[in-house]
Each structure stands twice: as structure tokens, then as C-alpha cells.
PyMOL Python script that loads the backbone (N, CA, C, O; Angstrom):
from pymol import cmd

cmd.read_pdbstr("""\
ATOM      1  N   UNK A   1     204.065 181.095 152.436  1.00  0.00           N
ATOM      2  CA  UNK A   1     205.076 181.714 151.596  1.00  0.00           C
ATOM      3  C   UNK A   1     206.445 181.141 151.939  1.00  0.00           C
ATOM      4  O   UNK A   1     206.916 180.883 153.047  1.00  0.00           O
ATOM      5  N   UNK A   2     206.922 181.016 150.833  1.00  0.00           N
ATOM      6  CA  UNK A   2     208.504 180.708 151.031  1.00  0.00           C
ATOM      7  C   UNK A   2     209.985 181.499 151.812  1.00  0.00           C
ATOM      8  O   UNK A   2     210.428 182.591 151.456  1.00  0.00           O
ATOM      9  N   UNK A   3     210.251 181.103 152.324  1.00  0.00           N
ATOM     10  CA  UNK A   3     211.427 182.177 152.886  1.00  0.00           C
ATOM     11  C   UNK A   3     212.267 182.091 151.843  1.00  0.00           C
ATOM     12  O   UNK A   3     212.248 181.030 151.218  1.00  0.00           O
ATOM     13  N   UNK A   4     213.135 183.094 151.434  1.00  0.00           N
ATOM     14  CA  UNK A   4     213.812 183.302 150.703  1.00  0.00           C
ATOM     15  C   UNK A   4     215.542 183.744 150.999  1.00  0.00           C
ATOM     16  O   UNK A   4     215.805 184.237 152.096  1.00  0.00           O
ATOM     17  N   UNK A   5     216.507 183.569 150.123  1.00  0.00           N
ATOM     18  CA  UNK A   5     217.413 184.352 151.067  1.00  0.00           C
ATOM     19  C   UNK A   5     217.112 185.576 150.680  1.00  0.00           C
ATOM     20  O   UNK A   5     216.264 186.096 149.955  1.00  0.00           O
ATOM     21  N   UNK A   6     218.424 186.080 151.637  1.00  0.00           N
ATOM     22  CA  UNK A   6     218.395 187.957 151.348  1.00  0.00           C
ATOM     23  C   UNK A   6     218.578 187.953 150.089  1.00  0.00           C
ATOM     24  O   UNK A   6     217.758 188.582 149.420  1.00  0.00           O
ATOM     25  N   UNK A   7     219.682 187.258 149.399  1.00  0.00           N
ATOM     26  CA  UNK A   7     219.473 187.861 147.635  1.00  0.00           C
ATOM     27  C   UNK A   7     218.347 187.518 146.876  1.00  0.00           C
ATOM     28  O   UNK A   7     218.058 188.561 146.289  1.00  0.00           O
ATOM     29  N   UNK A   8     217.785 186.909 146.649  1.00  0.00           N
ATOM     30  CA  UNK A   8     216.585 186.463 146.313  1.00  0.00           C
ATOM     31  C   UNK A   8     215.410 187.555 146.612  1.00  0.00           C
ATOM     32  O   UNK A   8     214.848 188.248 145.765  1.00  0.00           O
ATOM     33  N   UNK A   9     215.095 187.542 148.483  1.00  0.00           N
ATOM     34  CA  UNK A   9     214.297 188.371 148.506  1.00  0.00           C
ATOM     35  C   UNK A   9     214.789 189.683 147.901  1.00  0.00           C
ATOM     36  O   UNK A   9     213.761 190.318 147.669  1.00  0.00           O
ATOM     37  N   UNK A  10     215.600 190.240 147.617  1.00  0.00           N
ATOM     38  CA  UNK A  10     216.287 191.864 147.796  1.00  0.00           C
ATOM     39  C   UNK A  10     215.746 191.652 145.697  1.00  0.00           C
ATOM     40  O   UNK A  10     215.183 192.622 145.189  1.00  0.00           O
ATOM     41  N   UNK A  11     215.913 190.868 145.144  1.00  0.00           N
ATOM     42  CA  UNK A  11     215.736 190.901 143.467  1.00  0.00           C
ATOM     43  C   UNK A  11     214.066 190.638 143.603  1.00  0.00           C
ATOM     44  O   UNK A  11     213.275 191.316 142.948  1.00  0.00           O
ATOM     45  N   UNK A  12     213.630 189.583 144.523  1.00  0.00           N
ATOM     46  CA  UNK A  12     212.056 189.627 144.191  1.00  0.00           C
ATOM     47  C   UNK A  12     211.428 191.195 144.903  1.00  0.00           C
ATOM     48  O   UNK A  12     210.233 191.274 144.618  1.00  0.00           O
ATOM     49  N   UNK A  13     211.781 192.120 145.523  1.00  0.00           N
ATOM     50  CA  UNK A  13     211.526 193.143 145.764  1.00  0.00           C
ATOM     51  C   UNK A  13     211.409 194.093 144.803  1.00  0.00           C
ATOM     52  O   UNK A  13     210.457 194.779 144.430  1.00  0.00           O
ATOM     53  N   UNK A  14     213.034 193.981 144.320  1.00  0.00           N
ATOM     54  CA  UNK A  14     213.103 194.916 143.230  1.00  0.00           C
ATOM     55  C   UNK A  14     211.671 194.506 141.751  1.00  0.00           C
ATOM     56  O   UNK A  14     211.100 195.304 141.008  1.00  0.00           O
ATOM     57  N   UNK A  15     211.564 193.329 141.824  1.00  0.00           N
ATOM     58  CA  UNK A  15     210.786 193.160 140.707  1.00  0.00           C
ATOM     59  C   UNK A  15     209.579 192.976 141.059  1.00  0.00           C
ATOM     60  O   UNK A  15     208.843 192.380 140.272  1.00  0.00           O
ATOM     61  N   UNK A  16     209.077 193.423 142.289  1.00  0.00           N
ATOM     62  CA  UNK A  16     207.589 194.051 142.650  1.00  0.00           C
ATOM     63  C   UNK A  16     207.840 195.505 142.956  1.00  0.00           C
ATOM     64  O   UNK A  16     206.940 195.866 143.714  1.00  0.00           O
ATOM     65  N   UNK A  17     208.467 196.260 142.763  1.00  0.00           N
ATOM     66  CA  UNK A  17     208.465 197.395 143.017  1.00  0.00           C
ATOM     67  C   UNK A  17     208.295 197.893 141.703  1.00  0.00           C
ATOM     68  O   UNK A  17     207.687 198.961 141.623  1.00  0.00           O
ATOM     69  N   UNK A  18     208.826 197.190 140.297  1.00  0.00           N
ATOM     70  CA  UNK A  18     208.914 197.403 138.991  1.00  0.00           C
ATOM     71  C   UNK A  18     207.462 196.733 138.544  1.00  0.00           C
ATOM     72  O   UNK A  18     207.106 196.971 137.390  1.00  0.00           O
ATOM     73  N   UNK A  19     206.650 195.965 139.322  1.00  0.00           N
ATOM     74  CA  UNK A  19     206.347 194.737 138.752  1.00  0.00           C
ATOM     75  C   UNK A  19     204.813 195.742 138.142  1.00  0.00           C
ATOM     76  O   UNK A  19     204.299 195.424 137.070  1.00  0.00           O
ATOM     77  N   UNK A  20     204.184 197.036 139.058  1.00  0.00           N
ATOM     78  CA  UNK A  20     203.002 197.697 138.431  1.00  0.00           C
ATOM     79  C   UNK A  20     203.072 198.216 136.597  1.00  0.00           C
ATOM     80  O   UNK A  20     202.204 198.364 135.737  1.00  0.00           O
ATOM     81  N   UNK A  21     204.512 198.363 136.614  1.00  0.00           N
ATOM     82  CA  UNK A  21     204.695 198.366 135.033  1.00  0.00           C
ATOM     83  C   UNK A  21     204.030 197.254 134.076  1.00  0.00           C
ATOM     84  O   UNK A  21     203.226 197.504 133.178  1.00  0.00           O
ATOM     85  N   UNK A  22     204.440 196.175 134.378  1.00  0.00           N
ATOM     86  CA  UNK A  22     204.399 194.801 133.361  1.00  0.00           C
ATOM     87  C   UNK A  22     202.980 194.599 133.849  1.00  0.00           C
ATOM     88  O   UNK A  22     202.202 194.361 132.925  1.00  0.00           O
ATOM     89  N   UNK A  23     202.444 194.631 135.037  1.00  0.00           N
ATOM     90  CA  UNK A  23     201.347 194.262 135.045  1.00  0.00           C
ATOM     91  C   UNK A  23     199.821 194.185 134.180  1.00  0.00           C
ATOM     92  O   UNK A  23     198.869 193.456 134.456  1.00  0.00           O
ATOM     93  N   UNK A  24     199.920 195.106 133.138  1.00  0.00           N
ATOM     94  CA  UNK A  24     198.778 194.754 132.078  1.00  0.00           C
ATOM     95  C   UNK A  24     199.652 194.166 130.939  1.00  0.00           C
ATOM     96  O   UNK A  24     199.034 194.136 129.874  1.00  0.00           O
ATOM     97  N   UNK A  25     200.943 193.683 130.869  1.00  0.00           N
ATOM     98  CA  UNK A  25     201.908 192.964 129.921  1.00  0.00           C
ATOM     99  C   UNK A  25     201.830 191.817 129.956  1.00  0.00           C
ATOM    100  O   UNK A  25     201.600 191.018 129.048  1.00  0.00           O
ATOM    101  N   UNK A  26     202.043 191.642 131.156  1.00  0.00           N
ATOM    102  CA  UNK A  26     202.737 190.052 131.422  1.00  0.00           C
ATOM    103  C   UNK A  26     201.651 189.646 132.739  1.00  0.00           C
ATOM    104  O   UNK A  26     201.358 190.504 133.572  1.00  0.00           O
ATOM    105  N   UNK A  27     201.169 188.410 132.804  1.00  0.00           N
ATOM    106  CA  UNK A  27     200.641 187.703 133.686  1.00  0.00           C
ATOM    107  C   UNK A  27     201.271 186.970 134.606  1.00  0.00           C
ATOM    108  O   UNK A  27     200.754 186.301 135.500  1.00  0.00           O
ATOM    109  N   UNK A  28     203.032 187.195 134.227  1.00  0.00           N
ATOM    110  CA  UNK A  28     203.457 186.389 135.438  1.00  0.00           C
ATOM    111  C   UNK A  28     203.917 187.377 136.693  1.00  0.00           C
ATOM    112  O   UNK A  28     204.041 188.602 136.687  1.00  0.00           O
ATOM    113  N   UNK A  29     204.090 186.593 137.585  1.00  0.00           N
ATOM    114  CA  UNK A  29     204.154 186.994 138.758  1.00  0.00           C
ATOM    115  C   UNK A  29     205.881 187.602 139.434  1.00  0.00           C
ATOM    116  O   UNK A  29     206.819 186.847 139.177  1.00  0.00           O
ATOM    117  N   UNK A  30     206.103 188.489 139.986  1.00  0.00           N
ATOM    118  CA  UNK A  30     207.492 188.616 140.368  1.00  0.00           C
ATOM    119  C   UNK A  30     208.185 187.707 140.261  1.00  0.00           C
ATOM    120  O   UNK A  30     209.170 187.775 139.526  1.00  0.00           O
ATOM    121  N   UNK A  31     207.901 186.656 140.915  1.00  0.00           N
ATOM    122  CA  UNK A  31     209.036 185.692 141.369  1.00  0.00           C
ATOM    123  C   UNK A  31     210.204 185.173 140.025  1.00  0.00           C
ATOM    124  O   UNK A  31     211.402 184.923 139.899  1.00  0.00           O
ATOM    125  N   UNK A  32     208.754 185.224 139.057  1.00  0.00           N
ATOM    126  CA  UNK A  32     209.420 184.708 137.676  1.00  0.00           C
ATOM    127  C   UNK A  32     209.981 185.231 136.363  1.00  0.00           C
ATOM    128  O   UNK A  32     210.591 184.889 135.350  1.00  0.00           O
ATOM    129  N   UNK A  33     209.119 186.797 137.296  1.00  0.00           N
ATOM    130  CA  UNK A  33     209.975 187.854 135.444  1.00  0.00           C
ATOM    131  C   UNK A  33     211.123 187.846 136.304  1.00  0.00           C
ATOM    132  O   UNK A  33     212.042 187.337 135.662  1.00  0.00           O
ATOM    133  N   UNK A  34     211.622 188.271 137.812  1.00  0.00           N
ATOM    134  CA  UNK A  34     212.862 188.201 138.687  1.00  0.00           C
ATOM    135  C   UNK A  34     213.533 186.951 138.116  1.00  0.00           C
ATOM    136  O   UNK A  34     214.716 187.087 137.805  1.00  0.00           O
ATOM    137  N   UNK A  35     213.030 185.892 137.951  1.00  0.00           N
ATOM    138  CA  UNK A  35     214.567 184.356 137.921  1.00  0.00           C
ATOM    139  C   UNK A  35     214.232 184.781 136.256  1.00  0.00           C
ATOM    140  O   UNK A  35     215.431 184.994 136.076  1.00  0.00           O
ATOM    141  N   UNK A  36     213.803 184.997 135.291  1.00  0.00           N
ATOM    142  CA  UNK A  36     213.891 185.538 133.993  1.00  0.00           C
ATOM    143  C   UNK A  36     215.087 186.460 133.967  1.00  0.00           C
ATOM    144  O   UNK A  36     216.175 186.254 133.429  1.00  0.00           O
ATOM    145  N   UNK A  37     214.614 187.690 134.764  1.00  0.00           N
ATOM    146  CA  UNK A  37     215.654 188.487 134.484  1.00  0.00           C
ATOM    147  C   UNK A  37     217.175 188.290 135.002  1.00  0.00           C
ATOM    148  O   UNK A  37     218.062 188.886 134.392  1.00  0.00           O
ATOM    149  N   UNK A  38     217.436 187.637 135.884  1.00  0.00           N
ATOM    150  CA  UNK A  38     218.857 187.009 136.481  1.00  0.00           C
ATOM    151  C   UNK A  38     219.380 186.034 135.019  1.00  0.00           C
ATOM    152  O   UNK A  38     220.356 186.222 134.292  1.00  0.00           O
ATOM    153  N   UNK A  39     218.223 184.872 134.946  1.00  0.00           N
ATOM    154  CA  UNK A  39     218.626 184.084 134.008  1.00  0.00           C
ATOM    155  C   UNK A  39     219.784 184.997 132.663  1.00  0.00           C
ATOM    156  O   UNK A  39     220.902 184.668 132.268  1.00  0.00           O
ATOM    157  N   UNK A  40     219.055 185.994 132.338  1.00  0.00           N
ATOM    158  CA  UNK A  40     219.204 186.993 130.965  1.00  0.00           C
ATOM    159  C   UNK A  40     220.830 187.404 131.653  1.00  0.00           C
ATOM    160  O   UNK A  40     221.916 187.285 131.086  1.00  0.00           O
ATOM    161  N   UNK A  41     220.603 187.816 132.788  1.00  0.00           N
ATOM    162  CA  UNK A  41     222.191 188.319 133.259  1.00  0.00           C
ATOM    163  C   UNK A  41     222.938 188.096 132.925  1.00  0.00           C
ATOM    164  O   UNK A  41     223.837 188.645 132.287  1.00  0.00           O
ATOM    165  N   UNK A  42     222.611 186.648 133.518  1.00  0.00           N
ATOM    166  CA  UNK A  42     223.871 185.383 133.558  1.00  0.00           C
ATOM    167  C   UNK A  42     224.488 185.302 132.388  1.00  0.00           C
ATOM    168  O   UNK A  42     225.650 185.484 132.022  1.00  0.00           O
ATOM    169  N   UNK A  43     223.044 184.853 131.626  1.00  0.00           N
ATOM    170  CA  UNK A  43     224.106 184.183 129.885  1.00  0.00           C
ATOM    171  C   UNK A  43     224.799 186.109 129.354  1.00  0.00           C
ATOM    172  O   UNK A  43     225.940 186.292 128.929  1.00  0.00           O
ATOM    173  N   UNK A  44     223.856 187.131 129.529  1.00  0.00           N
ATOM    174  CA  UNK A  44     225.291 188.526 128.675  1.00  0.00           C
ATOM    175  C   UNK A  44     226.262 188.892 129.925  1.00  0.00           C
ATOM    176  O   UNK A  44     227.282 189.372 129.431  1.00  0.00           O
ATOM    177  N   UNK A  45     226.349 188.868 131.091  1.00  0.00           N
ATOM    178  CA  UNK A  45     227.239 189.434 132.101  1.00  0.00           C
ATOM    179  C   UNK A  45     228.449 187.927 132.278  1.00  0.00           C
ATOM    180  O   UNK A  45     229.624 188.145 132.574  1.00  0.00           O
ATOM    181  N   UNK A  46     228.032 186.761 132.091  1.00  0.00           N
ATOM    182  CA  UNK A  46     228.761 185.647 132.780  1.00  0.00           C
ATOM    183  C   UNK A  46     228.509 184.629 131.764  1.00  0.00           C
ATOM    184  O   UNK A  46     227.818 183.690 132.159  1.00  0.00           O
ATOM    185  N   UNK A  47     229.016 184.575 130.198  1.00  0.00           N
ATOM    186  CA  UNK A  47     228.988 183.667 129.900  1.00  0.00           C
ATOM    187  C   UNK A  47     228.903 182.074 129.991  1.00  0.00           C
ATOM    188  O   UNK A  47     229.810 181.518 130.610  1.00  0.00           O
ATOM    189  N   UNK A  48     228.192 181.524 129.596  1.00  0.00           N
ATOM    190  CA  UNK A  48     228.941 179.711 129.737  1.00  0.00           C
ATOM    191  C   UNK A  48     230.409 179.454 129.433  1.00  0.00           C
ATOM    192  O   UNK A  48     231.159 179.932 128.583  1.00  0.00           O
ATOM    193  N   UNK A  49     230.584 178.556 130.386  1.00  0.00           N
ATOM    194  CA  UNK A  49     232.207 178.474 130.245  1.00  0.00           C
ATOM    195  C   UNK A  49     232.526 177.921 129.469  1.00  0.00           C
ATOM    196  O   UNK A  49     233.733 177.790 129.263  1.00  0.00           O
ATOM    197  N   UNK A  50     231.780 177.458 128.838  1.00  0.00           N
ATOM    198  CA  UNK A  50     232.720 177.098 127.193  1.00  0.00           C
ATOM    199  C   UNK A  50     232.688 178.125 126.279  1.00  0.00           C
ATOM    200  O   UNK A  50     233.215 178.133 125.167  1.00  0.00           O
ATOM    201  N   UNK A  51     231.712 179.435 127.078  1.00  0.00           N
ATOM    202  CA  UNK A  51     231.496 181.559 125.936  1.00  0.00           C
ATOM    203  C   UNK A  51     233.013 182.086 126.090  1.00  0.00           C
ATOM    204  O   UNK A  51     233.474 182.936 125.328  1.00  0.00           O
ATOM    205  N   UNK A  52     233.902 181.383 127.365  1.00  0.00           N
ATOM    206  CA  UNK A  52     234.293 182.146 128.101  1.00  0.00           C
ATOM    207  C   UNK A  52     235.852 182.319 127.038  1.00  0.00           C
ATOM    208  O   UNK A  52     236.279 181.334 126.436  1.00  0.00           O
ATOM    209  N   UNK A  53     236.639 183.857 126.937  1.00  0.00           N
ATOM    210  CA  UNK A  53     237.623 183.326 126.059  1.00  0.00           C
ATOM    211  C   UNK A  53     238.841 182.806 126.934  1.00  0.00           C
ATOM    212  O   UNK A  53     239.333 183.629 127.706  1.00  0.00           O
ATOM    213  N   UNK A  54     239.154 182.063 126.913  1.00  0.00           N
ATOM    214  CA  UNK A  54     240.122 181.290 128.144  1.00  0.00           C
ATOM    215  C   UNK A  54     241.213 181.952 127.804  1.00  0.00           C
ATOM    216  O   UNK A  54     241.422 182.843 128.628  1.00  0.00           O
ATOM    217  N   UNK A  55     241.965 181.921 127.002  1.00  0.00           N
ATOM    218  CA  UNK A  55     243.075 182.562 126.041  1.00  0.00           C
ATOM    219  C   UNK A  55     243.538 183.985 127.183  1.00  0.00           C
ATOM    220  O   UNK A  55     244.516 184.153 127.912  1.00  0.00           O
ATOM    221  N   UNK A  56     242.483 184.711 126.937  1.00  0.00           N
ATOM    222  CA  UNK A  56     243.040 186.153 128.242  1.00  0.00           C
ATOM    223  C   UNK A  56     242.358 185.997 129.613  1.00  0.00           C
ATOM    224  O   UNK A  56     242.186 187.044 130.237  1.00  0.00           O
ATOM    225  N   UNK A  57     242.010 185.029 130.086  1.00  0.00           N
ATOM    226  CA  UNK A  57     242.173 184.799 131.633  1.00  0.00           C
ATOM    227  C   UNK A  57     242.652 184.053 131.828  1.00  0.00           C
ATOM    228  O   UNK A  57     242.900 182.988 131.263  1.00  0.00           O
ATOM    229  N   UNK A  58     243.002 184.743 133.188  1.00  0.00           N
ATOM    230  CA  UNK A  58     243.197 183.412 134.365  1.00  0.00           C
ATOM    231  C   UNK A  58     242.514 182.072 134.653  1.00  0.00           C
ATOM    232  O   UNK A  58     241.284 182.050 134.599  1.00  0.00           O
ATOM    233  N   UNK A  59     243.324 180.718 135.016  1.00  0.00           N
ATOM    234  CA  UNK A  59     242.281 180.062 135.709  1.00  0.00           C
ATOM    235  C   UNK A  59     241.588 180.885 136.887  1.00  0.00           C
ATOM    236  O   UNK A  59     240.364 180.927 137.018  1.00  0.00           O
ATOM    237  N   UNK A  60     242.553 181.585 137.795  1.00  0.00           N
ATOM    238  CA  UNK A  60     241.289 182.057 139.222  1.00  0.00           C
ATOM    239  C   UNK A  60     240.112 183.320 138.345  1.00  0.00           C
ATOM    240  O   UNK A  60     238.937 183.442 138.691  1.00  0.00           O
ATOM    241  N   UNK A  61     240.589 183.930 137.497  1.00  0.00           N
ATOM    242  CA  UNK A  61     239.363 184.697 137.104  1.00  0.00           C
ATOM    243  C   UNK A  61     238.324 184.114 136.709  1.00  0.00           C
ATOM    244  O   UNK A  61     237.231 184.565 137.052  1.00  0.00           O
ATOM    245  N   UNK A  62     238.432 182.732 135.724  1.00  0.00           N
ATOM    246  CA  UNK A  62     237.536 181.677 134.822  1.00  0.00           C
ATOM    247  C   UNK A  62     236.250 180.973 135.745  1.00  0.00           C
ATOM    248  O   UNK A  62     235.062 180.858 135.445  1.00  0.00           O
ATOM    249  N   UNK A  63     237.069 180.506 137.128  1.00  0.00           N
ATOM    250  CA  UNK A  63     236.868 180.001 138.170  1.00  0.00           C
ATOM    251  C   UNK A  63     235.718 181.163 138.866  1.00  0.00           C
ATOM    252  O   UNK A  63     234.562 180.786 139.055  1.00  0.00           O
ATOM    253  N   UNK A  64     236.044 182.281 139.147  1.00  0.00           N
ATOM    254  CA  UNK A  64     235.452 183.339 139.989  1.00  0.00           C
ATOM    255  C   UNK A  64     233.925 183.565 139.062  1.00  0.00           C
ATOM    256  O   UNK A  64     232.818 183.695 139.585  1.00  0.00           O
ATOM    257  N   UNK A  65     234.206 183.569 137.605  1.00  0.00           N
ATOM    258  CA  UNK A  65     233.308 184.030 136.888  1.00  0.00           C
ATOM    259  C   UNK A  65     232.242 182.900 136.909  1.00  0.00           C
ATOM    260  O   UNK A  65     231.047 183.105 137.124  1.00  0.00           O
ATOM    261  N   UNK A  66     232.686 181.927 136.713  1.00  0.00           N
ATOM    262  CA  UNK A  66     231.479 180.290 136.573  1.00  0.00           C
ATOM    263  C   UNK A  66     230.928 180.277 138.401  1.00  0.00           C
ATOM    264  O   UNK A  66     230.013 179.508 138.697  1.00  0.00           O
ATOM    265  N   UNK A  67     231.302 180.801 139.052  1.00  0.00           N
ATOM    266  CA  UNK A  67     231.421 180.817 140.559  1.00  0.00           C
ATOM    267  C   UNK A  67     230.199 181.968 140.348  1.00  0.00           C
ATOM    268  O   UNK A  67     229.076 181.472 140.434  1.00  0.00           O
ATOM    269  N   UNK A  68     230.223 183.015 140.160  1.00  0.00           N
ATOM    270  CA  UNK A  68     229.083 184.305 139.983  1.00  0.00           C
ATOM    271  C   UNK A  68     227.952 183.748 139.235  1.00  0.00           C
ATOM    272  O   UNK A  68     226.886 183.835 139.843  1.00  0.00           O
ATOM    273  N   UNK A  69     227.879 183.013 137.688  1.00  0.00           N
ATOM    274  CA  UNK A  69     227.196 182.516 137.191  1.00  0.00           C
ATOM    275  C   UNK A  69     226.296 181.730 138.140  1.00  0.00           C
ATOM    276  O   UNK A  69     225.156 181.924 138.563  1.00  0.00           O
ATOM    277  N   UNK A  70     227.169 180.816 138.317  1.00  0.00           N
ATOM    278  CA  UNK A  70     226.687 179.886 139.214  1.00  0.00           C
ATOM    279  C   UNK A  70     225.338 180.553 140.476  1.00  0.00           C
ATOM    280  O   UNK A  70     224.188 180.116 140.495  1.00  0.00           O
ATOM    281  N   UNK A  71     225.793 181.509 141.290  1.00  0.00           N
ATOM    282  CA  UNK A  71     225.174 182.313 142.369  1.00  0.00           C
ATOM    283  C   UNK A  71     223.887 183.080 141.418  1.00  0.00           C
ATOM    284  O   UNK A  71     222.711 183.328 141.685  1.00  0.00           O
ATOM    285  N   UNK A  72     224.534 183.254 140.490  1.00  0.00           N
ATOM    286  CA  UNK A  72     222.864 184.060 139.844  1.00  0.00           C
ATOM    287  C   UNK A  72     222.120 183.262 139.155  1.00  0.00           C
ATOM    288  O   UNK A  72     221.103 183.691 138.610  1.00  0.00           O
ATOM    289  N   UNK A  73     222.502 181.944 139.057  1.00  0.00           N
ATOM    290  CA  UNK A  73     221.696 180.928 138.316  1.00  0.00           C
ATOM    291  C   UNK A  73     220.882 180.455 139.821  1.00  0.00           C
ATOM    292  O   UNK A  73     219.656 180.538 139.751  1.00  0.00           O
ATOM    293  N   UNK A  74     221.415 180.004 141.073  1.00  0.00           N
ATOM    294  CA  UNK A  74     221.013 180.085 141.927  1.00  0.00           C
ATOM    295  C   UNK A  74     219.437 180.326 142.829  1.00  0.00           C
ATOM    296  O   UNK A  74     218.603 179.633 143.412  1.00  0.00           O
ATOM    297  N   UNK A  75     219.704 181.895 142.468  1.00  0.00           N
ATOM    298  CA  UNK A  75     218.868 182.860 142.830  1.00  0.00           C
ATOM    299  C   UNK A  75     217.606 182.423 141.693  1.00  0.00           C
ATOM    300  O   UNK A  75     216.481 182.065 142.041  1.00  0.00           O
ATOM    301  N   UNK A  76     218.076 182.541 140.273  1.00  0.00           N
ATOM    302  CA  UNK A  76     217.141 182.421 139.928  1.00  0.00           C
ATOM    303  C   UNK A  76     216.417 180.903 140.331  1.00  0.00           C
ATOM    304  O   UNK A  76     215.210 180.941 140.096  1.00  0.00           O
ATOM    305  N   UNK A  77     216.843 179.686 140.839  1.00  0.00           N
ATOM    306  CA  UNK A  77     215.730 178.419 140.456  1.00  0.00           C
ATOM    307  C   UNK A  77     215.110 178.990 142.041  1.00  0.00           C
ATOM    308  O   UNK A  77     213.893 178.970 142.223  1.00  0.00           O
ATOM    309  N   UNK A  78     215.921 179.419 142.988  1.00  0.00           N
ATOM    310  CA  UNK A  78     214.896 179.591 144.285  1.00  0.00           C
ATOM    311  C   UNK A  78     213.960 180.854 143.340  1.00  0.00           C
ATOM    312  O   UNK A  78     213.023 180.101 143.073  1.00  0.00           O
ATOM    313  N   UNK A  79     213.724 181.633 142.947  1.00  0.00           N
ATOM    314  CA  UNK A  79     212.945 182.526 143.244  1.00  0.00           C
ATOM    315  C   UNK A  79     211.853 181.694 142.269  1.00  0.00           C
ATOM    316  O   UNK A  79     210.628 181.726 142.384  1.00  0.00           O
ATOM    317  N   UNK A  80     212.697 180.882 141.201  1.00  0.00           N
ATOM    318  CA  UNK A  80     211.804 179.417 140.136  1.00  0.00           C
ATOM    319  C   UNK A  80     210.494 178.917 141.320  1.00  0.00           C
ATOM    320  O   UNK A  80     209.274 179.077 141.296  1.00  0.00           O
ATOM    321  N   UNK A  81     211.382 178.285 142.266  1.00  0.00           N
ATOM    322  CA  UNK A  81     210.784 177.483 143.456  1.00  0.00           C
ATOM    323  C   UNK A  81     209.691 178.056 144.346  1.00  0.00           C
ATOM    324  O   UNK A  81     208.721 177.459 144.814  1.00  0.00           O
ATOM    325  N   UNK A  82     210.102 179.567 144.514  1.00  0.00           N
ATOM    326  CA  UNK A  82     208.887 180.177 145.377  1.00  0.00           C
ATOM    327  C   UNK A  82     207.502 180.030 144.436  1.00  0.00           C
ATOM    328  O   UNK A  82     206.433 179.440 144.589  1.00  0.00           O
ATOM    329  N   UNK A  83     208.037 180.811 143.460  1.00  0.00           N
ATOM    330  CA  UNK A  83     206.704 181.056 142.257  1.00  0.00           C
ATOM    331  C   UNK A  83     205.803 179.690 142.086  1.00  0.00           C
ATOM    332  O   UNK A  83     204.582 179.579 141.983  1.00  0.00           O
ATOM    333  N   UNK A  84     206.575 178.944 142.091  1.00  0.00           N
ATOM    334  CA  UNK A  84     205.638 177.404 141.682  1.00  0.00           C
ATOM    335  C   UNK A  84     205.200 176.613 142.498  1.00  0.00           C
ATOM    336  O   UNK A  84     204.627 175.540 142.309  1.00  0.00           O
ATOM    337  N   UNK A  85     205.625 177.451 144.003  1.00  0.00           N
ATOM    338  CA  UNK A  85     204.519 176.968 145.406  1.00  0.00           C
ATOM    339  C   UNK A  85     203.860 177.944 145.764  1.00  0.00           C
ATOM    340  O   UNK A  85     203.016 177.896 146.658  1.00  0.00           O
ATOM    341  N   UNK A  86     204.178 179.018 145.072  1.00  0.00           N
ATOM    342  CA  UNK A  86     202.844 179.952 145.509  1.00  0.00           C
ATOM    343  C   UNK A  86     201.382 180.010 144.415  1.00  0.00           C
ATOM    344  O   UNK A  86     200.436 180.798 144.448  1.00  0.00           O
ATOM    345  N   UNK A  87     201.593 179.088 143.674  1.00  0.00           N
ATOM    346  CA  UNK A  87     200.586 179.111 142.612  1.00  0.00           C
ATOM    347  C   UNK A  87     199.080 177.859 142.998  1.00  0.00           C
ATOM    348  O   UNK A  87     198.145 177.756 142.204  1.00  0.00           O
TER     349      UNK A  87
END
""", "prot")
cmd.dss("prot")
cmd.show_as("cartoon", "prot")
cmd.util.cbc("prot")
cmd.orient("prot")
């Protein structure tokens, strides 16, 4: 098994603790409805920076926000990465 970081592990937790729900739904495995569901975050919580309306921010807010994106896009290819060596 893959080590994971703490954020990673702490979201693949959460989405085995959820995961007995989906289980006669979906055939995939935590690791990947978890980097699914981050993915989904990202694009409605943290637009692409070209979503972003520049007009009423800051550069340091614009910056902070592609910076968060960035960290939850992250999370999701490791938790991508566990799933597709644990298969």
C-alpha cells in the first residue's frame, strides 16, 4: 500500500467511511470516487484561473486561490496514484 499524506489519507478515510453507501453503485474504489470528489471541488469552490473574475480581486487573493486549487488538484492525482497501484 501506498503511504499517503495526512490530507490525502484524512479524504481517503472520509470516503471509506461513506464508501458502504456507493458500494452496490459504483465499482470504484475509495481512492477514486475521493480524487473525483476533490476534482468536482476544485473546478465549483476554486475556479480555473482564467473562471476567476480578476476585476474584484487581488493579485495576492488570485494567487492564494490557484495556490488552494492547486493543493486539491494535488491530493487528488496522489489519491489517482494510490488507486492505480493498488489494482
Amino acid at each position: 500500500m501506498t503511504d499517503l499524506s495526512p490530507a490525502a489519507d484524512a479524504v481517503k478515510d472520509a470516503a471509506q467511511d461513506a464508501y458502504w453507501l456507493w458500494d452496490s453503485m459504483c465499482p470504484a474504489d475509495a481512492e477514486t470516487i475521493a480524487a473525483a470528489a476533490l476534482r468536482a471541488a476544485a473546478d465549483q469552490l476554486v475556479p480555473e484561473p482564467d473562471d476567476i473574475d480578476k476585476g474584484s480581486l487581488s493579485l495576492a487573493a488570485i494567487r492564494n486561490r490557484c495556490k488552494v486549487r492547486d493543493q486539491l488538484l494535488a491530493i487528488a492525482a496522489e489519491l489517482e496514484g494510490a488507486a492505480s497501484k493498488s489494482e
